[in-house]
VEXTIVO-359484 format. One record per residue (C-alpha): residue in one letter; chain; x, y, z. Coordinates in Angstrom, 2 decimals. Example, Ala and Ser with C-alpha at 12.3 -4.5 7.8 and 13.67 -1.06 7.14 Angstrom:
// residues 2
+------+-----+---------+---------+---------+
| type | mol |       X |       Y |       Z |
+------+-----+---------+---------+---------+
|    A |   A |   12.30 |   -4.50 |    7.80 |
|    S |   A |   13.67 |   -1.06 |    7.14 |
+------+-----+---------+---------+---------+
END
This chain:
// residues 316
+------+-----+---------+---------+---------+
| type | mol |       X |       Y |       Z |
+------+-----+---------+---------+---------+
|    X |   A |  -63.30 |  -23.08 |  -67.19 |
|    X |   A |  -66.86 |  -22.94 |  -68.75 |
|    X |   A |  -68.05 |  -24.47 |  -65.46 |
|    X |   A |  -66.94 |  -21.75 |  -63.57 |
|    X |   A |  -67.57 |  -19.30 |  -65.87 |
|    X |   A |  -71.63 |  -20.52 |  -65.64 |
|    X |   A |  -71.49 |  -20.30 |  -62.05 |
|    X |   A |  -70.38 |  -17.15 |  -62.15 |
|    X |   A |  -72.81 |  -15.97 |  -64.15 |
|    X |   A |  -75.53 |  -17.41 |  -62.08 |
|    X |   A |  -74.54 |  -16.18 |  -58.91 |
|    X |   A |  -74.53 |  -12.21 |  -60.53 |
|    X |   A |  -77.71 |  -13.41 |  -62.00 |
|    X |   A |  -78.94 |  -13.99 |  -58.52 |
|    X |   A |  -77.33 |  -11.21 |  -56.59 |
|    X |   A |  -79.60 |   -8.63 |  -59.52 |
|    X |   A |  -82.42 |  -10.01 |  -58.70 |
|    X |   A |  -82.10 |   -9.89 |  -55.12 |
|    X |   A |  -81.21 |   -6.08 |  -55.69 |
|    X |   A |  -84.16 |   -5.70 |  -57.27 |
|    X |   A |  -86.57 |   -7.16 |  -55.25 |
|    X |   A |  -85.03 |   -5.08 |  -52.45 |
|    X |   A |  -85.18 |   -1.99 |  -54.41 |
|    X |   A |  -88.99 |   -2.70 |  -55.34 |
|    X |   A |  -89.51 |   -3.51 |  -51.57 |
|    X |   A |  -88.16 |    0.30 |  -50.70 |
|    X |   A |  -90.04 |    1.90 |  -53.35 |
|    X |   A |  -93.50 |    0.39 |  -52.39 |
|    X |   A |  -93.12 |    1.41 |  -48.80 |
|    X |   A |  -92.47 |    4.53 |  -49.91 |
|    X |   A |  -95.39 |    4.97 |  -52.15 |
|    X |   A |  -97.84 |    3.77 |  -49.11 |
|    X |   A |  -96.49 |    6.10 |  -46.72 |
|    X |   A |  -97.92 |    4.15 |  -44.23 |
|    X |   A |  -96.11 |    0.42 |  -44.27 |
|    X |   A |  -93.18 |   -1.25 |  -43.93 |
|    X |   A |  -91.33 |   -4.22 |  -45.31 |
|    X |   A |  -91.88 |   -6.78 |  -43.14 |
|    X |   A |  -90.65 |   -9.64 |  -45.45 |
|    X |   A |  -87.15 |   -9.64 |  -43.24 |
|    X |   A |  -89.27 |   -8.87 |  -39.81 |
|    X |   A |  -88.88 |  -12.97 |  -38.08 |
|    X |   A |  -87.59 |  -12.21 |  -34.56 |
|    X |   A |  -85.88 |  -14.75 |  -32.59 |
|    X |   A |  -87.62 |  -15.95 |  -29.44 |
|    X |   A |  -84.34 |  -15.14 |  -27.44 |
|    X |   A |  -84.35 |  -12.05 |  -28.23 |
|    X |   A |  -88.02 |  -11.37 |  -27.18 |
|    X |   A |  -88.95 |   -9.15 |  -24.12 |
|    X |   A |  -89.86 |  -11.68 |  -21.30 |
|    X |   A |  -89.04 |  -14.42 |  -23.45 |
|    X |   A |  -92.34 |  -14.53 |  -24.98 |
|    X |   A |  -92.74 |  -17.74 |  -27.29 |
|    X |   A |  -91.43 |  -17.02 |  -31.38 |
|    X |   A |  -95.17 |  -18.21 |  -32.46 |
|    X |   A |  -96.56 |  -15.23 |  -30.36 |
|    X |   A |  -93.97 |  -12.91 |  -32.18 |
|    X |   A |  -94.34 |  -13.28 |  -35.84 |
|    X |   A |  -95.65 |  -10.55 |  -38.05 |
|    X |   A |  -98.01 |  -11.11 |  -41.25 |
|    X |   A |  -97.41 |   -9.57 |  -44.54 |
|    X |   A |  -99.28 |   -6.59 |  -45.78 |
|    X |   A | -100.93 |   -6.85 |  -49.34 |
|    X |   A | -103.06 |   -4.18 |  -49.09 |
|    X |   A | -105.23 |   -1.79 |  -46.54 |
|    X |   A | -108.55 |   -3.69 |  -46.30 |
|    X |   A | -108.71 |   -5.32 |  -43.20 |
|    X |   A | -110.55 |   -8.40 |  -42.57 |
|    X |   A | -110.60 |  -11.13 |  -39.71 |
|    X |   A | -110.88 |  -15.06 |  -39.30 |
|    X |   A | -114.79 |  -15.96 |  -38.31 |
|    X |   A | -115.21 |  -19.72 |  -38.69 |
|    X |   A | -112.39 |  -20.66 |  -40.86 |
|    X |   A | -113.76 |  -17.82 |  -43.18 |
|    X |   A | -112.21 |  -14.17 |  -43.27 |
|    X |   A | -114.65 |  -11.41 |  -43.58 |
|    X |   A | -114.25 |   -7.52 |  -43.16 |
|    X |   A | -114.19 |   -6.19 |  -39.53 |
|    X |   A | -116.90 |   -4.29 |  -40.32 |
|    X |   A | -119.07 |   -7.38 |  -40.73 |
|    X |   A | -117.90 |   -8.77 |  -36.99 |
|    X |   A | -119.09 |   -5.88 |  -35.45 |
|    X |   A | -122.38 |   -7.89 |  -35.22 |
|    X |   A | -121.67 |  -11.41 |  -35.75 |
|    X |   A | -119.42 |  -12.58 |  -32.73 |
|    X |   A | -118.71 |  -10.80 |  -29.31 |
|    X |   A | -115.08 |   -9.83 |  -28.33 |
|    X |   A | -113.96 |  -12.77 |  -26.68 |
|    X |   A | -115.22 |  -15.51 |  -29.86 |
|    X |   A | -113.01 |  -12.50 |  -31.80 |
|    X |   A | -109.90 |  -12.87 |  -29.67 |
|    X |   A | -109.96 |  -16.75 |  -29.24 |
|    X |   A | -110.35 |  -16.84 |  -33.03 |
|    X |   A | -107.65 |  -15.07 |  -33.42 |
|    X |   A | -105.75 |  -16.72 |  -30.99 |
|    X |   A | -106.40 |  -20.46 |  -31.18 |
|    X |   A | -102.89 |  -21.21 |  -33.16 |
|    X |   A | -100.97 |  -19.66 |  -30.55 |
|    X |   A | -103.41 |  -20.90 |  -27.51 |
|    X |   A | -100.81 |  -23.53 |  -25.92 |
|    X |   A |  -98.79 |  -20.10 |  -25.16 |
|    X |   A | -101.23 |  -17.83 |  -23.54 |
|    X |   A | -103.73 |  -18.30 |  -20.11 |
|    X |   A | -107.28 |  -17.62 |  -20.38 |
|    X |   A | -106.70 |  -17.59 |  -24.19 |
|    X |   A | -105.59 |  -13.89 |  -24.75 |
|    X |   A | -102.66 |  -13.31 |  -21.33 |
|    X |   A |  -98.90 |  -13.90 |  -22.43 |
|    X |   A |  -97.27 |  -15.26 |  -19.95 |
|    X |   A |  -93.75 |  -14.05 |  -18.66 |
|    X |   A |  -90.88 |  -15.66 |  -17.55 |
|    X |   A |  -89.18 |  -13.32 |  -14.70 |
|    X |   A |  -89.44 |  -14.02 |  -11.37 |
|    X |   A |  -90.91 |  -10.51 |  -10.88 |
|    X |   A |  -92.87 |  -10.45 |  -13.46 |
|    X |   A |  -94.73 |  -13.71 |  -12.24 |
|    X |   A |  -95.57 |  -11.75 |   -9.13 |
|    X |   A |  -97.88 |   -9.28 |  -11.75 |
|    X |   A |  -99.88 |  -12.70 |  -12.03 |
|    X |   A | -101.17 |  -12.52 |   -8.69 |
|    X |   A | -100.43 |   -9.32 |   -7.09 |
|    X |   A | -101.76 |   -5.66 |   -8.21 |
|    X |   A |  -98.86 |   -4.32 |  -10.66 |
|    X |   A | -100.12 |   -0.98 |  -11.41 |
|    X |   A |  -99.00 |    2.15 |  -13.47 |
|    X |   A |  -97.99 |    5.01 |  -10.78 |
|    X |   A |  -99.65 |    8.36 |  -10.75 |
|    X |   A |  -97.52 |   11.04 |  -11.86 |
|    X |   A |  -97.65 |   14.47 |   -9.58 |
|    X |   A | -100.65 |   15.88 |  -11.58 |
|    X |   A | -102.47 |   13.00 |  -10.30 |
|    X |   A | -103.14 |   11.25 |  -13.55 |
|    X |   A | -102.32 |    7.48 |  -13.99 |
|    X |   A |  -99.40 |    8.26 |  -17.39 |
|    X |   A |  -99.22 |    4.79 |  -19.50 |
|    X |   A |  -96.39 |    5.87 |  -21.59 |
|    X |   A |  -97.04 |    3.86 |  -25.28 |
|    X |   A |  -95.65 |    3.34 |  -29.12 |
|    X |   A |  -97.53 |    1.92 |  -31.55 |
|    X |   A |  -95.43 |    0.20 |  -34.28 |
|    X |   A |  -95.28 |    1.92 |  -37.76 |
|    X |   A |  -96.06 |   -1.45 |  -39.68 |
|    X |   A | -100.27 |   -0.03 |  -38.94 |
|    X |   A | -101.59 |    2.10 |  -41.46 |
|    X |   A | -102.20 |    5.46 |  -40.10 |
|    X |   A | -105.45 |    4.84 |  -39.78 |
|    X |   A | -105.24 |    1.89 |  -37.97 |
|    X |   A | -103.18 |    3.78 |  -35.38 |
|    X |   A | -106.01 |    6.20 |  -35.27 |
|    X |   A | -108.40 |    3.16 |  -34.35 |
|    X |   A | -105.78 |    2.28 |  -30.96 |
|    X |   A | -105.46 |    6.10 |  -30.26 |
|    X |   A | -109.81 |    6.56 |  -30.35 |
|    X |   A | -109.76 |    3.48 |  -28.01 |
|    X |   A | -107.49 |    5.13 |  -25.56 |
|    X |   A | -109.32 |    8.21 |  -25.46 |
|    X |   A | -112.35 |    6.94 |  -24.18 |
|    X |   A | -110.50 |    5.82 |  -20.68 |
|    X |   A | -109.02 |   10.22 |  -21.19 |
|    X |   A | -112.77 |   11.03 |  -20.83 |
|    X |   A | -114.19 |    8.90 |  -17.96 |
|    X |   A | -111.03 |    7.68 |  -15.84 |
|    X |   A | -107.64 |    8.96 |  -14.30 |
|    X |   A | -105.63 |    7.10 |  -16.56 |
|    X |   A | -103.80 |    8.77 |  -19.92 |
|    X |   A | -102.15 |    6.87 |  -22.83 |
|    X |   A |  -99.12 |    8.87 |  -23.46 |
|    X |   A |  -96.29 |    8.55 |  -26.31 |
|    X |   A |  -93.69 |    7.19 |  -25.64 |
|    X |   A |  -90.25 |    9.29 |  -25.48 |
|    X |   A |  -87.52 |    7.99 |  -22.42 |
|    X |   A |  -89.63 |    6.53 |  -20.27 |
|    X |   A |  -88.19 |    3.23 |  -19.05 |
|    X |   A |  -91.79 |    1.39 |  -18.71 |
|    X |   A |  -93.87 |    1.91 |  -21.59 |
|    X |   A |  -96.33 |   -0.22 |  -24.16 |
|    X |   A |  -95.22 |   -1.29 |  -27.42 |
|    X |   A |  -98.32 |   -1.63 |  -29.39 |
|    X |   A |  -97.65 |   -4.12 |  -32.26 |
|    X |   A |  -99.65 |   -6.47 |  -34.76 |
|    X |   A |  -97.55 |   -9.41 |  -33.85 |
|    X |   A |  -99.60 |  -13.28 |  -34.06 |
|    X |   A | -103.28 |  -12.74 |  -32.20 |
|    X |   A | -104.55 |  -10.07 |  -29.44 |
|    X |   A | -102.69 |  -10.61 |  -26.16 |
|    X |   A | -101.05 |   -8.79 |  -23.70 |
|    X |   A |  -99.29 |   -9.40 |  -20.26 |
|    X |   A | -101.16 |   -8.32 |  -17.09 |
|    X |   A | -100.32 |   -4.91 |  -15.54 |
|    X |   A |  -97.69 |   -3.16 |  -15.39 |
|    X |   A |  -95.00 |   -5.89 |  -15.65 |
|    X |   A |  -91.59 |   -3.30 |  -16.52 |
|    X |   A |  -89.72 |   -2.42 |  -19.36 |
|    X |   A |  -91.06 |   -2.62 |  -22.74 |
|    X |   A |  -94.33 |   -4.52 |  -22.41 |
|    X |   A |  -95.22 |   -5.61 |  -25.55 |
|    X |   A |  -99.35 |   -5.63 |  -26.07 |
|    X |   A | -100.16 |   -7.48 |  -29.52 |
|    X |   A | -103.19 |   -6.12 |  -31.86 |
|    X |   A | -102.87 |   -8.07 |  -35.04 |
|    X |   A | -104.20 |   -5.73 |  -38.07 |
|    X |   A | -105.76 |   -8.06 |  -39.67 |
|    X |   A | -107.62 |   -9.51 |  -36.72 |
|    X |   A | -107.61 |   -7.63 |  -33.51 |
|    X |   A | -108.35 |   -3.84 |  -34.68 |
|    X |   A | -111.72 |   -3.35 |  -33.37 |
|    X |   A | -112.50 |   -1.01 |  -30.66 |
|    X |   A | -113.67 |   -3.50 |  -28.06 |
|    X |   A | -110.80 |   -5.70 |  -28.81 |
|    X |   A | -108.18 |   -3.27 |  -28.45 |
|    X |   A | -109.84 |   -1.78 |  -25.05 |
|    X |   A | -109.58 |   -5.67 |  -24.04 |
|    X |   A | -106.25 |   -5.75 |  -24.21 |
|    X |   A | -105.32 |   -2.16 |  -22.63 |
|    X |   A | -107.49 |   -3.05 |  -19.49 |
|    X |   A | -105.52 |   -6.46 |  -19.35 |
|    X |   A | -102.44 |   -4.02 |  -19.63 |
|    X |   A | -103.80 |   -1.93 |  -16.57 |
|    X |   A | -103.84 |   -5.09 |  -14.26 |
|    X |   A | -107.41 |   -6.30 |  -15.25 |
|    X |   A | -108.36 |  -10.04 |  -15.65 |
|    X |   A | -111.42 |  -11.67 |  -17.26 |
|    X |   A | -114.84 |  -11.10 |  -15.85 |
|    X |   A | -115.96 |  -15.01 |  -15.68 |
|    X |   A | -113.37 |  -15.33 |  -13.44 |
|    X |   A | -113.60 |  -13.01 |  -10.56 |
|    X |   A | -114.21 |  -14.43 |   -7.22 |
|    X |   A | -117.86 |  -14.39 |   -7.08 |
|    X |   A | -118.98 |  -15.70 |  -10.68 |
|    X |   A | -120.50 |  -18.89 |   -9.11 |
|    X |   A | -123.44 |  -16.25 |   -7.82 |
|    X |   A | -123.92 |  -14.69 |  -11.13 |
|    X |   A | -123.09 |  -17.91 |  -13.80 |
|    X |   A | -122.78 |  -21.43 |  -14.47 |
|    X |   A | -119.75 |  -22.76 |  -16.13 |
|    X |   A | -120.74 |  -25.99 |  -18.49 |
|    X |   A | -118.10 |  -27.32 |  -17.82 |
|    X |   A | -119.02 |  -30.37 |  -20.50 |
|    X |   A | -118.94 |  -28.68 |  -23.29 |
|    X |   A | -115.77 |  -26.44 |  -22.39 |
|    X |   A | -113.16 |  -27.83 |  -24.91 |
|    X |   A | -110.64 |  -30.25 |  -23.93 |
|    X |   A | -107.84 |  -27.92 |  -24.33 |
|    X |   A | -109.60 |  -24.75 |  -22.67 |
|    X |   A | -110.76 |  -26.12 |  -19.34 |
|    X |   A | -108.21 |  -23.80 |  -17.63 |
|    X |   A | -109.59 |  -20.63 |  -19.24 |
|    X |   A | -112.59 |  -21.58 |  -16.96 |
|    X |   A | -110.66 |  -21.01 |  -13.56 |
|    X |   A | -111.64 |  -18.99 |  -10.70 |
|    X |   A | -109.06 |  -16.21 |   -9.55 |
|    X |   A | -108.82 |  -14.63 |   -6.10 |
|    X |   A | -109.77 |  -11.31 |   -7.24 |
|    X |   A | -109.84 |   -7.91 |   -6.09 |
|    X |   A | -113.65 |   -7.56 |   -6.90 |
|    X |   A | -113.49 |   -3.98 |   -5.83 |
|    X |   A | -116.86 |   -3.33 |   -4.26 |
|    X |   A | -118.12 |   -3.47 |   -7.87 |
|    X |   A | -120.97 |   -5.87 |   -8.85 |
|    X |   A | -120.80 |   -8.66 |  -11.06 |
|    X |   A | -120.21 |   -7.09 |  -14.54 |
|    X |   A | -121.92 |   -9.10 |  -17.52 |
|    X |   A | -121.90 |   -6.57 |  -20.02 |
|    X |   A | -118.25 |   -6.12 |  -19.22 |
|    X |   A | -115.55 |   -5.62 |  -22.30 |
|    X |   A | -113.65 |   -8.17 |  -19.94 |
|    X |   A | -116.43 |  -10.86 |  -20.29 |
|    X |   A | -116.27 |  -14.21 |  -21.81 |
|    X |   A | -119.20 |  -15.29 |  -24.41 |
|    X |   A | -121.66 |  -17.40 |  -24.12 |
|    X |   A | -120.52 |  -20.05 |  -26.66 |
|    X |   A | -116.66 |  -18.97 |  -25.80 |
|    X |   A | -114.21 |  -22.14 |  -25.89 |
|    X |   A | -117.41 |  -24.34 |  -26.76 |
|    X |   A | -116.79 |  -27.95 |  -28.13 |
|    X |   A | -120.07 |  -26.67 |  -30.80 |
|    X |   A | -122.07 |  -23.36 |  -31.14 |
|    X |   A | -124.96 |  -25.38 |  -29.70 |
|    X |   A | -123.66 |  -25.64 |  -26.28 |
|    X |   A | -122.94 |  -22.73 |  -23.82 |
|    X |   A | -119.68 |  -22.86 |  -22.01 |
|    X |   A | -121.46 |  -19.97 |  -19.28 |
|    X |   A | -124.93 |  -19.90 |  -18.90 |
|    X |   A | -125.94 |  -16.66 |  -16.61 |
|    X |   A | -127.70 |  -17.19 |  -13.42 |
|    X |   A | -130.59 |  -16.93 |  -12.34 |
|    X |   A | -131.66 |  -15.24 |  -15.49 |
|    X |   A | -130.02 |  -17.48 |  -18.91 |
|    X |   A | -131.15 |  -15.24 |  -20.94 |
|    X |   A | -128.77 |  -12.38 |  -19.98 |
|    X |   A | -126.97 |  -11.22 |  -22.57 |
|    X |   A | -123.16 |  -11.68 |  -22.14 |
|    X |   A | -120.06 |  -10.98 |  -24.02 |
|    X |   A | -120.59 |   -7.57 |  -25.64 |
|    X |   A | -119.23 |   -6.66 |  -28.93 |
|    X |   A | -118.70 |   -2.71 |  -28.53 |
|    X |   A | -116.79 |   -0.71 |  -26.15 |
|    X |   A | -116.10 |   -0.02 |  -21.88 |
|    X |   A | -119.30 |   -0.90 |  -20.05 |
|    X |   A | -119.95 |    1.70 |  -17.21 |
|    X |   A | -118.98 |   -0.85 |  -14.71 |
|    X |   A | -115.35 |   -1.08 |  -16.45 |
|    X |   A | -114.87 |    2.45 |  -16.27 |
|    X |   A | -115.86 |    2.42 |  -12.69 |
|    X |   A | -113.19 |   -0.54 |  -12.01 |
|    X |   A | -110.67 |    1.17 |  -13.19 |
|    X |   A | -110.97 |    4.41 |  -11.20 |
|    X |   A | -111.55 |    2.27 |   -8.14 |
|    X |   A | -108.19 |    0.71 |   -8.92 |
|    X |   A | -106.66 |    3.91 |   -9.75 |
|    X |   A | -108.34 |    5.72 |   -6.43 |
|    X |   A | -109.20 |    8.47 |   -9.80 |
|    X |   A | -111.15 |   11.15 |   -6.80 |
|    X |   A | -113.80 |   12.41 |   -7.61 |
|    X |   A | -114.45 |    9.73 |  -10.55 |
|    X |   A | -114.71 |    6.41 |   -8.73 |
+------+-----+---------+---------+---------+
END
């Protein structure tokens, strides 16, 4: 009888606690305003649009607002990697636990037949009657509101120089879903349904990263490999790392009529999959001192891509 009677006791013990902890849980979500508990947030890979892999799909818990990013094996602010790596070192960084599930180190692969075709054929968003490309989005409430403010100033600058308009979300059956799931990734065009495109907070919120992945999202590979980029640079293929050498590949692009872009958002860096930061994986050509992989924002050849690709009138 006392045995039971312990057990008892121990279980209600238990069952308080857990109250409580869910109780505190509610009431500091409340006080931000702006987060969510995400302690309970482990989806199942079955369950995951295009059955993307469980590793791609995990979300991080939130200690506080200050938001800082892996450079190195050392996390610093974002504000600090706004000068000290381009945007691809940024992505792979960010990336490189969850590389064995992604091409070209940042492009989730999906698993429908149709969506394969995106892969290799144009899969674009259709132009609505007012002649505006309408990319119906949602970015998940687990970002701070300023955070969301960060993805909504990087889709505004493709408002003011191209065709195409981020719009919320409301019924649409295609749309984004904007969410700070493991790494920056995002499939390639418009693949159907509800596309997921991944910005992790703590990692992938910079302007030139998040532009990255919406041009990926409007049917846009990497610049280094276009076509052409034997004409305009070298791959060093020696120091590529072992488990990168297919991030190197040449695709049979649609170049557009557009010349070879090295100060595109799109580009790789210099040192970018490098077995050390001594040795260039892409060397440009003829000139090596070219600078390549920029840090910032839409080069002017980007924007002109795009409304080329979107046939935007009088902006291409």
């Amino acid at each position: 009888m006392g045995g039971k009677l312990a057990s008892i006791l121990a279980l209600a013990l238990l069952l308080s606690i857990s109250h409580s902890a869910h109780v505190g849980d509610k009431n500091d979500r409340h006080e931000t305003n702006e987060s969510s508990d995400i302690s309970s947030r482990i989806l199942n890979a079955h369950k995951a649009t295009y059955g993307l892999e469980d590793e791609l799909l995990h979300e991080q818990s939130r200690p506080d607002q200050d938001q800082h990013v892996k450079i190195h094996g050392e996390y610093v602010s974002t504000e600090e990697t706004n000068e000290s790596s381009d945007i691809s070192s940024r992505i792979l960084e960010a990336n490189k636990d969850i590389s064995d599930h992604l091409m070209e180190g940042d492009v989730a692969l999906p698993r429908t037949r149709n969506a394969m075709r995106c892969l290799y054929y144009d899969c674009k968003w259709p132009k609505s009657r007012s002649g505006l490309v309408e990319v119906p989005y949602n970015i998940s409430d687990y970002y701070y509101a300023s955070e969301k403010r960060t993805i909504e100033r990087a889709m505004a600058a493709l408002h003011e120089k191209t065709c195409v308009r981020f719009v919320p979300h409301t019924n649409q059956l295609h749309y984004l879903s904007i969410e700070s799931k493991t790494g920056c990734w995002s499939l390639v065009g418009r693949i159907g349904g509800k596309q997921r495109v991944s910005l992790n907070a703590f990692s992938c919120l910079q302007n030139g990263i998040v532009q990255h992945e919406l041009l990926h999202a409007l049917g846009f590979y990497h610049e280094h490999t276009r076509s052409d980029r034997d004409q305009y640079v070298r791959i060093n293929w020696e120091h590529v790392s072992a488990g990168a050498i297919s991030n190197f590949k040449k695709r049979d692009t649609n170049n557009l009529d557009t010349p070879y872009d090295y100060s595109s958002v799109m580009h790789y860096g210099r040192y970018a999959d490098s077995t050390s930061r001594l040795h260039p994986t892409i060397t440009p050509i003829p000139d090596a001192s070219m600078e390549i992989g920029q840090r910032n924002e839409l080069s002017e050849i980007d924007i002109l891509k795009i409304n080329k690709l979107y046939k935007c009138g009088g902006l291409q």
